[in-house]
N, C-alpha and C positions, 0 to 999 in steps of 0.2 A: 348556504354553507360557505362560508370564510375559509380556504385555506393557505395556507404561508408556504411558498415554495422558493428554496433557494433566495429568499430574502427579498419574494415579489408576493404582494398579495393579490390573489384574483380569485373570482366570484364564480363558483361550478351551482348549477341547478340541482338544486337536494334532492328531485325528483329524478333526476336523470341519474347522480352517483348512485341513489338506491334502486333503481331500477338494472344499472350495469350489475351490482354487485347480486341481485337476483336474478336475472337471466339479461343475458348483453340481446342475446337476438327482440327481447322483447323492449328494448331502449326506444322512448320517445322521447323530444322536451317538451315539460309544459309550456302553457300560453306565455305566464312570464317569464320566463327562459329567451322564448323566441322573441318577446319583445324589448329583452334586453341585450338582441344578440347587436344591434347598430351600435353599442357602448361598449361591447366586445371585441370589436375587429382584434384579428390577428392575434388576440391573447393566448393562445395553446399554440400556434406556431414559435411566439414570443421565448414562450417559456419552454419549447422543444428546442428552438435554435441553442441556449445557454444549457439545455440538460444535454442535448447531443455532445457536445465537447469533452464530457464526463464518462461516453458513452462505448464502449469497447468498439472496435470496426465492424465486428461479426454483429453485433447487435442493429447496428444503424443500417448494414447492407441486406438484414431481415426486414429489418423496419419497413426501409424503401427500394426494394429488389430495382436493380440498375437496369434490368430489360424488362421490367414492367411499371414499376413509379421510380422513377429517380427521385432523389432526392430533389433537383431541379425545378420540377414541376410544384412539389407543395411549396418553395421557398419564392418562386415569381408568382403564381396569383391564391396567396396563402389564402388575402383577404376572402378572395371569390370563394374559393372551396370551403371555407368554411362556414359562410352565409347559404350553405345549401343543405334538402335534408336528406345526407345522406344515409341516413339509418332508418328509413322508411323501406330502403330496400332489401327484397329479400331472394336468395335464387331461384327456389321453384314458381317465382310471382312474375309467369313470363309477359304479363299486362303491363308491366312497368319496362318493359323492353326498350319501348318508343321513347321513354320518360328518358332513358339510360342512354342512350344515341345520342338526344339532344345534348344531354349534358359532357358527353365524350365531343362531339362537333365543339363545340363551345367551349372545350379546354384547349385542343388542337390550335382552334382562331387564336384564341389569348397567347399562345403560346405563340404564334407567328407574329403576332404584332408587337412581343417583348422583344424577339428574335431583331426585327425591323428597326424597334427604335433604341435598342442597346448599341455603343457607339464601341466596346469592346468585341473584337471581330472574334476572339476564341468562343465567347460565350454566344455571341449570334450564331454562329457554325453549332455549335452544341444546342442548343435550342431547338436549331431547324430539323437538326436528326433526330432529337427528339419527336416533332410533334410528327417528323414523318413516319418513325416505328410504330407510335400510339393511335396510328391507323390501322393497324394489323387488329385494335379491338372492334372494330366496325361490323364485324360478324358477332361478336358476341360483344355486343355494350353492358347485356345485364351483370356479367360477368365483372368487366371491370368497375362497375359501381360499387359491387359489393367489395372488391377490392378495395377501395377507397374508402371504405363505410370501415373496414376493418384495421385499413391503417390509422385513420382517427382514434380509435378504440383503444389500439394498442398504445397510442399517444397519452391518451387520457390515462391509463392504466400505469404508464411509466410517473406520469405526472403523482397521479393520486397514491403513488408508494414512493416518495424522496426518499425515507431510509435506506433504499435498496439499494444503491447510488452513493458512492462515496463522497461527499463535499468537502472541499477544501475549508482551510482553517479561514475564520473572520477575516480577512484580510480587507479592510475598506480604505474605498477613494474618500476624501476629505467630502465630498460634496455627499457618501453616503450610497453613491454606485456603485453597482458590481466590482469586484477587484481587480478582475483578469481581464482583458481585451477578449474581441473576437472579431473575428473575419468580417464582421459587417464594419463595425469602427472605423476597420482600417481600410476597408475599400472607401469608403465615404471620407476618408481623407485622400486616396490617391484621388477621387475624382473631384475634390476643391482644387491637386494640384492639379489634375489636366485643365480644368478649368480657368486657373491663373495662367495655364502655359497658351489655352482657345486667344484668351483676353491679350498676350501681349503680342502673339501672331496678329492679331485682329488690328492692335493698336500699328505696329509695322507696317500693313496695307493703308491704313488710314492715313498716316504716317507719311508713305512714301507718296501715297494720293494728295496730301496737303503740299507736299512740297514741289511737284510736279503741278499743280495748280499757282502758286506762287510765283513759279518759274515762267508761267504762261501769260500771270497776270503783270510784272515785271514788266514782261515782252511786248505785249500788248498795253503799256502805259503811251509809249507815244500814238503809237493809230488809235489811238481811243480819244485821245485831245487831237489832233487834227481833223478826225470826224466828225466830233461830238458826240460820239458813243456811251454820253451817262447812264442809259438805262444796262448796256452791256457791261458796264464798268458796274456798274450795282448789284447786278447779279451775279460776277465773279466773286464779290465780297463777300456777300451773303454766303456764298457759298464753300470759300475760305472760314468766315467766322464759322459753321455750321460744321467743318471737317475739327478744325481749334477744338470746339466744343466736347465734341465726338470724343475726342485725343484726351482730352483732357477730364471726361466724365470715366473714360474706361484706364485713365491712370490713377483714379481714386479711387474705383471699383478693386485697383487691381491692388492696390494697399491695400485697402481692407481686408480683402480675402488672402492676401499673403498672412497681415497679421490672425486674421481665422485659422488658415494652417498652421502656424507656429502653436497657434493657443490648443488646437486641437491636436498636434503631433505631440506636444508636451503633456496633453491626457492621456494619450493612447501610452504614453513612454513611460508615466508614473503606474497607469494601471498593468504592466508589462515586467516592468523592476518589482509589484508588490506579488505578481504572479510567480514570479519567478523566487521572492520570498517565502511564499507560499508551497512551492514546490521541493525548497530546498527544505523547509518546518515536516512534509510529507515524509520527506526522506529520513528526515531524525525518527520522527514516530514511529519507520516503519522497525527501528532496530527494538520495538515493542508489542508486534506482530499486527498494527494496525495497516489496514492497506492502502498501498502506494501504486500509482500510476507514473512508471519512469521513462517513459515515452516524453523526449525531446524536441525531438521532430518540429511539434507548430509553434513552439514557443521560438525555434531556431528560424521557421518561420517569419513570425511576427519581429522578429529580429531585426533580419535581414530587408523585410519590406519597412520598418520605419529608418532602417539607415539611408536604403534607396530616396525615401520620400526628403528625408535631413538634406539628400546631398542636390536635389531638385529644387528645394528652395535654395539653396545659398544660390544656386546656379541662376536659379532666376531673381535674387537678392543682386547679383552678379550684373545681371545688363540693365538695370538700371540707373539711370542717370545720376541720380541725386540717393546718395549714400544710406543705408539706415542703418546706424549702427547699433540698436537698439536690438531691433529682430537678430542681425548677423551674429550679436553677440551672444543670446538667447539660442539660437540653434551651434551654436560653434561649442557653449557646454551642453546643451542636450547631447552634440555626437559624442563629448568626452564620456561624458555619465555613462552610454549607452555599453559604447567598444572597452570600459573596464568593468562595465556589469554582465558582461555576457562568460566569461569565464566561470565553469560550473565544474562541483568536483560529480562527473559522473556516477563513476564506482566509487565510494568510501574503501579505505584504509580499515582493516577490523580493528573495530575500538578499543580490543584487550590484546596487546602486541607485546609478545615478549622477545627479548633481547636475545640477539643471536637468529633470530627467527626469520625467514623470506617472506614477506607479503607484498600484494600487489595493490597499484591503485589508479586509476582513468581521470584526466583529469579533460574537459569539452572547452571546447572553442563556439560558441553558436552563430560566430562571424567569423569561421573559417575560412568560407569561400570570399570573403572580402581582404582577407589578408594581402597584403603587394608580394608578390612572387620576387626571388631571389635567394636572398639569406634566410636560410633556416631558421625557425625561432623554436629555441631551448627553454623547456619551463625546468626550474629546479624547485626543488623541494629541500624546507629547512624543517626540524622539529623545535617548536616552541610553547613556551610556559604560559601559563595563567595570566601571568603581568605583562607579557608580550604578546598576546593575544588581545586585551585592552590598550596599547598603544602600537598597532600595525602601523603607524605611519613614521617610526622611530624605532621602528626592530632594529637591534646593533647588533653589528657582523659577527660575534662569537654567539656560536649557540649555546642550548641548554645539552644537546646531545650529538653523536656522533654517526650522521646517516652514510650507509654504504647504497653506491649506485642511484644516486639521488638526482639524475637529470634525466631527461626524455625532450624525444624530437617531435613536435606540433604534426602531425601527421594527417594528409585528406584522403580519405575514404570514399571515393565516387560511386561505390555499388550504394551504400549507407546515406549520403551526402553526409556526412558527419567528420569534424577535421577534431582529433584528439593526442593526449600526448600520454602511453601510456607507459607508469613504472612498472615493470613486469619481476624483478627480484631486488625489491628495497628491503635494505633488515637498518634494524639500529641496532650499533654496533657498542653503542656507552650511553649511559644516559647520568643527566647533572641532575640531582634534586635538589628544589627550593627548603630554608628549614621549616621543620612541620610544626604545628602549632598542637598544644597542647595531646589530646590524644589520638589524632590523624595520623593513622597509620598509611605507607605507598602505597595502599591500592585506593586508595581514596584522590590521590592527586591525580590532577587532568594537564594534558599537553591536548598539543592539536601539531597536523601538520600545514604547512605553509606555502604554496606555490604561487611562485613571481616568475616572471618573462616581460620583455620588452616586444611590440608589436608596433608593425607599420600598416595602417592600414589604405588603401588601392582609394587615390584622389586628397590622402591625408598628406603633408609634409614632415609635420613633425610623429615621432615614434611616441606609444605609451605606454608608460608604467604601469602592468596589471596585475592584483593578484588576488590571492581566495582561501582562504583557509578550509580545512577538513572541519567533520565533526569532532568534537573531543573524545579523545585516546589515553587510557589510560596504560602506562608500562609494564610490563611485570620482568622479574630474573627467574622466576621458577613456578611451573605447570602448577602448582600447592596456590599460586595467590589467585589463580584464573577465576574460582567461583567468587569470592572477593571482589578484585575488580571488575565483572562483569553486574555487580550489585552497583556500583559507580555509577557502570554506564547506564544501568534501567532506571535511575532517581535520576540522574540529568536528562535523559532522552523522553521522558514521562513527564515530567514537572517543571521542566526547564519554559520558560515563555519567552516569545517572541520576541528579537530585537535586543534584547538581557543583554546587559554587560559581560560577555565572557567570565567564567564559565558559573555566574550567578544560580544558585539552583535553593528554593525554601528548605530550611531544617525540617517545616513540618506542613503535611496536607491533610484534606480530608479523606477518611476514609474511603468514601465513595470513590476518589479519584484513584485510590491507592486498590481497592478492587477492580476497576475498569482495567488498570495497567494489569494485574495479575491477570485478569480474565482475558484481556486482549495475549501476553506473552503465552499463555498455555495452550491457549487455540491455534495460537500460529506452531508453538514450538511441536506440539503433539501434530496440528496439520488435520486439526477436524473442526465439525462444524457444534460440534455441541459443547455450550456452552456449563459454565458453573451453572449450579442453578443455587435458589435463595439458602437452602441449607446449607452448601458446601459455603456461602459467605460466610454465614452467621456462625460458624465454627470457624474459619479463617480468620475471623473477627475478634472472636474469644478468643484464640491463641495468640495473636498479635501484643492484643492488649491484656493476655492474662486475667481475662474473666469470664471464667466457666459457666457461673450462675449466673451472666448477665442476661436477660433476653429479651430487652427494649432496641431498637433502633440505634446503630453505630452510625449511621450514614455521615454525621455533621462531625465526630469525634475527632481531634487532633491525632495521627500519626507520624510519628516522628524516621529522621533518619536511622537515631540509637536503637527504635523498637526494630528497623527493619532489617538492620545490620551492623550492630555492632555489638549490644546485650545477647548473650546468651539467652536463652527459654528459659523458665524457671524449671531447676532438675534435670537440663538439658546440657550437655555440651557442645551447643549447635546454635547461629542465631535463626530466626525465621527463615528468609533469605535460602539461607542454606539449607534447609529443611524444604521449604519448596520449591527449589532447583532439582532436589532430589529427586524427587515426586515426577518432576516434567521430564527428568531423565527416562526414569522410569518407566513413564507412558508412551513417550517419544518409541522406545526403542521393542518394549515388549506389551503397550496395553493398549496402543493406538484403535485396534477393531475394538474389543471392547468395550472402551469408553466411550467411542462414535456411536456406538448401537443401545449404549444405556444400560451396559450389563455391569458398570462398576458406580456405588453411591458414592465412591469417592473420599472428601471432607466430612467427617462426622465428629464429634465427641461419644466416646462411650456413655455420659449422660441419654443422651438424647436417641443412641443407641439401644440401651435398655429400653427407650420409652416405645420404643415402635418394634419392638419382637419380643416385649413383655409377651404379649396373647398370641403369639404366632406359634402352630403345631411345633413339636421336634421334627430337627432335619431340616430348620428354615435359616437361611443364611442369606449374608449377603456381603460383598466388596466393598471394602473401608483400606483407602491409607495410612499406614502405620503413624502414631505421632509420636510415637516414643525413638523411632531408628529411622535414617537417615534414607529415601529412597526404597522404604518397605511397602509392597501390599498386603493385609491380612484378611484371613475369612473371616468372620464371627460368625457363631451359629448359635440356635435353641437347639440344649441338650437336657436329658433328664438327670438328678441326682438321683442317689442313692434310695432316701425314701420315697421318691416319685415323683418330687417337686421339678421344676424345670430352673435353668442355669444357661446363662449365657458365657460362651467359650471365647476364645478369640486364640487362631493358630499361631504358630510363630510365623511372623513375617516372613514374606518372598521377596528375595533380594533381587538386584538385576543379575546374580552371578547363578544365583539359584532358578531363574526364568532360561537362561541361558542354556541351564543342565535339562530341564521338563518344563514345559510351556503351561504356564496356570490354567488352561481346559484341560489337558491332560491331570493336573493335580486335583482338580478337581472332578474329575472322572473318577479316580483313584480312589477318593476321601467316600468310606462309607455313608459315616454320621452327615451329610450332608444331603440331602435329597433336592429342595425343593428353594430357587432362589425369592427373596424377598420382592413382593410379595406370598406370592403362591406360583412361581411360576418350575415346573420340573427342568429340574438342571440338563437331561439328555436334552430336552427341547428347543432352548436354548443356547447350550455348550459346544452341541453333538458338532459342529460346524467347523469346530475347532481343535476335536479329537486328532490326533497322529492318525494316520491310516496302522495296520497291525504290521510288524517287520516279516518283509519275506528272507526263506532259509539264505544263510549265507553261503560261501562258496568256499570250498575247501574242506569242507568236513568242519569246520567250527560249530560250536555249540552258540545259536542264538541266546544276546540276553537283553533282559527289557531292567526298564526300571521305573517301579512303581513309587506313590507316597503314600506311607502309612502315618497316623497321627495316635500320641498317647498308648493306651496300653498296645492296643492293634500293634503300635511300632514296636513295645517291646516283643511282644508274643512271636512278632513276625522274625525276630532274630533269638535264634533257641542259642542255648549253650552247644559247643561242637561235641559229639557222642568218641569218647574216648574205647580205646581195646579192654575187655571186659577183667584181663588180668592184671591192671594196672592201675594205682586210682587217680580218677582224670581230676584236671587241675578245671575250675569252672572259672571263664571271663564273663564279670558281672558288672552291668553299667546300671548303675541308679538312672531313674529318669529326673529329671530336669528340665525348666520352661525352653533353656536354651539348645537342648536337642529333642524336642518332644518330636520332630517332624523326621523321619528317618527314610532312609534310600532302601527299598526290598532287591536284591538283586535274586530276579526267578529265571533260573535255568530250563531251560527242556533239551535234550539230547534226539537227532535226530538218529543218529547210527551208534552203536552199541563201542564204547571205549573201552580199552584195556589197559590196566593201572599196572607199575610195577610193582612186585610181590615186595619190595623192601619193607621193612618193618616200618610204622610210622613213628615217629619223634612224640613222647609223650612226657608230660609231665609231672613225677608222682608227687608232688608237694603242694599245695595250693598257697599260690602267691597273696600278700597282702591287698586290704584294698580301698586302701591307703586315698588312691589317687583315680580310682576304676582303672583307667587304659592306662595307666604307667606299670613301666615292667620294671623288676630286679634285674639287670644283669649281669651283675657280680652272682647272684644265686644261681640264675639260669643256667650262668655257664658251669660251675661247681656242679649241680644235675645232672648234666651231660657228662662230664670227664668223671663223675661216680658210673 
């Protein structure tokens, strides 16, 4: 079985995958498995080293518990441990004890002699306390076998689910490697440079050894001719040419490997800038609820140790005799590239900013700690357009708009290690707009903001000019444009590509992409894990594109910006967009459990509605969001008519103002005609969870009151006309019903203690008013009534 993981292909025994995925305790590998395990070396630590980096810390420190496997131990003899078979064993198999000891002895040694021959003293010190803790297994060897048997397992397990795993965006090295660096890269280049630094120590003793022989031989020129000492005079020479030789084979070693570091420091630095690309694409995405990993920390890392390694060659670029201007010049832009790429905007700016308004923003240093101490370094922030956003390297001093509190102090945080400089109450105070083209309305235009500072950095001379723009922002003057412009920002943050000319974004995608973006922003915004499923598309689908009857595959379909926001619906006052902002309002705030648990179907068309509660008993309903009102959820239910036949209803839509007043379990508690939710499932059984507890008496003598929902006639019956004095003839207030109040409020009293009303006569009225309007009153009549 072939599987492709994180952009590496490697070769799992189909025997072995199917046998995990039927009982892991019963895992063997077959014969060819095991005789293809010599073509395997290290390939699952390979692929665990690259997946760990992805890996939350809680996961990695379950992985490899720090006081029983470090992580240490599988990373020095991967090779070993995984040419062994650990899944033969099992705990109650105390015959394999012996088996289990050896192999613990035998991890111990390995680990003392890595210990031994590691020339890094932190990592020899860690080593040795290692293998001396993993003596404590000696009493029980079976025990940590199977430990080990099960950390594989879990390995393989992580391997064989990638999707689980969030991967970064394609980002590739030219050559087709990985994107990102990692801790091995970069060790493997500081240790070519201790190695050029072995080589020129080495060269120095030789060195000073050659000239100190010279010196001697010099000295001894005359008593070697007065002697005749030619066979002494022979072997000094020898011995001279032999030290020459030496000097001079380990000064051409020591180029070569200079120019290997440079070539190698310049990979690690390209795959470092594209990680860091990549990181910053994560952070656009994630303003579309896809997830993001904002942990700085190793990239800050990875940083700071290729500056260290940049300033170790020039150094030994430095005491060389004969000049190379080729590498010096080659590392002297690496450091510039580096120390103005390392400037990241932490925290974003919220991308829908309106005028007058405070918001804050972070902007990182990840070569803080290299900065030269002294003068403060001031990042400012400018707001800038579209066109100035395509030519940063000719921004001109007038802006497009007018920022308040627009500077911040570079600031290092030693709990964090993190140096940042944060705007804490930025507002823009005016803003300039470009003229709009055709029918581009302001929430469609994009700024960004702009942060530059001057830096010196610790061993640099000259200071540099750095700087970074935000994501794009667009402005508003009033809380009315915010649904609007935040339609902007989900089509640039969704579809926008990598690298894009500022702020380049397609007129039109494919559907497919254009459902992933909705499905990914609804899950984050509601903050659950369930997803659309294929129905709620395929009506999302049809209402986009306005056809109802379609019901082939939309996936490849062109959708455009116009369908997504800026056409109205047909019959609608509202464009999509807007219509389903509403909806994630909605869920967001009053339908979050529900929808998690699968109690709401959600996207439906009433087509397709009818077609699945056609044959369903009366009393069968189910949760449908409204497509007619903006942020509505409806019931629909099977009801019977008149002559027996069955009707499907649909209540008036629950607002969020109306969720606010009775929580839709409670309304549906309420609702008689409803019994039983679609399928067949009984509404207490599922609802009950979400019922109001009943009100206890109040205090003071008040008369508790609840409030019920009544639907259709039930609502009218439930509100009588008020019973007038028998001598008088009462005036009756009569409300027609109507789709638009079919859903009424019961308000049911009970009295707990007995009231006494005053004896004054009651206000009645003998004439029965028009009715005209239902609830509209005369009161020019009313009062004429009274003063008769």
């Amino acid at each position: 079985m072939l599987k492709t993981l994180f952009g590496f292909s490697t070769v799992y025994c189909k025997y072995q995958v199917e046998e995990e995925e039927k009982e892991p305790s019963a895992y063997h590998c077959c014969e060819i498995c095991l005789k293809l395990k010599p073509c395997l070396i290290m390939a699952q630590w390979q692929h665990m080293s690259q997946l760990i980096q992805r890996l939350p810390d809680d996961i990695v420190n379950n992985l490899y518990p720090p006081n029983l496997f470090p992580i240490e131990v599988r990373h020095f003899i991967a090779e070993w441990i995984e040419n062994q078979r650990w899944d033969d064993f099992l705990p109650e198999n105390v015959e394999q004890e012996s088996q289990a000891r050896a192999l613990l002895d035998q991890i111990i040694i390995m680990l003392q002699q890595n210990a031994q021959q590691n020339a890094n003293v932190v990592v020899k010190m860690k080593l040795m306390q290692i293998s001396r803790s993993m003596t404590g297994f000696q009493r029980q060897p079976l025990q940590f076998a199977v430990l080990v048997r099960d950390v594989l397992r879990k390995e393989r397990g992580l391997l064989n689910t990638p999707t689980q795993i969030p991967s970064p965006p394609a980002y590739q090295y030219e050559s087709g490697e990985p994107s990102f660096p990692n801790m091995q890269d970069v060790d493997h280049l500081v240790l070519k440079v201790l190695e050029v630094q072995n080589i020129r120590q080495k060269m120095h003793q030789l060195q000073e050894e050659l000239n100190w022989e010279r010196q001697n031989y010099e000295a001894l020129q005359g008593t070697i001719q007065q002697n005749g000492l030619d066979a002494k005079k022979s072997e000094i020479q020898k011995h001279i040419q032999q030290l020459e030789y030496n000097v001079n084979a380990m000064a051409t070693k020591r180029f070569q490997l200079l120019q290997e570091c440079v070539d190698c420091l310049d990979q690690c630095q390209v795959r470092l800038l594209s990680r860091l690309k990549a990181w910053r694409w994560e952070q656009c995405k994630a303003a579309i609820g896809q997830p993001f990993d904002e942990n700085l920390n190793p990239l800050q890392t990875w940083c700071e140790q290729l500056l260290g390694v940049n300033g170790n060659l020039r150094q030994e670029l430095m005491l060389i005799v004969e000049h190379i201007p080729e590498l010096q010049e080659r590392l002297r832009q690496l450091q510039q590239v580096l120390i103005q790429s390392s400037l990241i905007v932490d925290k974003q700016p919220p991308q829908v900013i309106k005028t007058q308004s405070k918001f804050s923003t972070t902007v990182r240093y990840l070569l803080g700690e290299k900065v030269a101490p002294g003068k403060p370094v001031v990042l400012k922030a400018q707001i800038i357009n579209e066109l100035q956003a395509r030519n940063l390297g000719s921004v001109p001093g007038d802006n497009v708009g007018e920022l308040i509190n627009n500077t911040a102090i570079l600031e290092h945080n030693t709990a964090s290690k993190s140096t940042c400089a944060t705007f804490r109450n930025m507002s823009i105070k005016k803003i300039k707009r470009a003229d709009r083209k055709g029918s581009e309305s302001v929430t469609e235009e994009k700024f960004a903001l702009l942060f530059s500072t001057e830096i010196t950095i610790t061993g640099c001379d000259t200071p540099y000019r750095i700087q970074m723009i935000s994501l794009p922002v667009v402005v508003i003057v009033h809380g009315s444009q915010d649904n609007n412009a935040l339609a902007t920002i989900i089509w640039d943050c969704a579809f926008s590509e990598p690298d894009r000319v500022p702020f380049v974004v397609p007129d039109r995608v494919p559907w497919r992409m254009m459902y992933s973006t909705l499905n990914s922003k609804f899950t984050s915004e509601v903050q659950t894990k369930h997803n659309l499923d294929p129905y709620n598309q395929h009506f999302l689908a049809q209402k986009i594109f306005d056809k109802p009857d379609f019901s082939d595959d939309f996936s490849n379909m062109m959708v455009s910006w116009a369908q997504f926001n800026k056409e109205v619906l047909p019959g609608r006052p509202f464009t999509f967009w807007q219509w389903f902002e509403g909806v994630m309002e909605l869920s967001k705030k009053h339908l979050k459990s529900y929808w998690s648990e699968g109690l709401i179907f959600g996207f439906i068309g009433k087509q397709h509605l009818h077609l699945i509660l056609q044959d369903r008993p009366n009393g069968t309903f189910l949760l449908r969001f409204s497509d007619s009102e903006i942020g509505g959820i409806t019931i629909a239910y099977v009801s019977a008519t008149e002559h027996g036949a069955q009707k499907i209803q649909n209540i008036q839509p629950f607002t969020k103002r109306d969720l606010e007043i009775l929580s839709l379990g409670d309304r549906i508690r309420d609702i008689n005609h409803i019994t039983h939710l679609y399928p067949e499932f009984h509404k207490h059984e599922v609802f009950k969870k979400f019922y109001s507890e009943p009100q206890t008496s109040p205090h003071g003598g008040y008369i508790p009151v609840t409030l019920h929902t009544k639907v259709g006639v039930e609502a009218r019956s439930a509100m009588p006309p008020p019973r007038m004095a028998d001598n008088f003839p009462g005036h009756q207030f009569q409300q027609a019903f109507s789709p638009q109040d079919s859903i009424a409020q019961d308000m049911d009293t009970a009295a707990n203690s007995e009231v006494e009303f005053s004896p004054n006569p009651p206000v009645v009225f003998p004439e029965e008013i028009p009715r005209g309007n239902d609830m509209e009153l005369d009161l020019d009549s009313l009062l004429r009534t009274l003063d008769e």
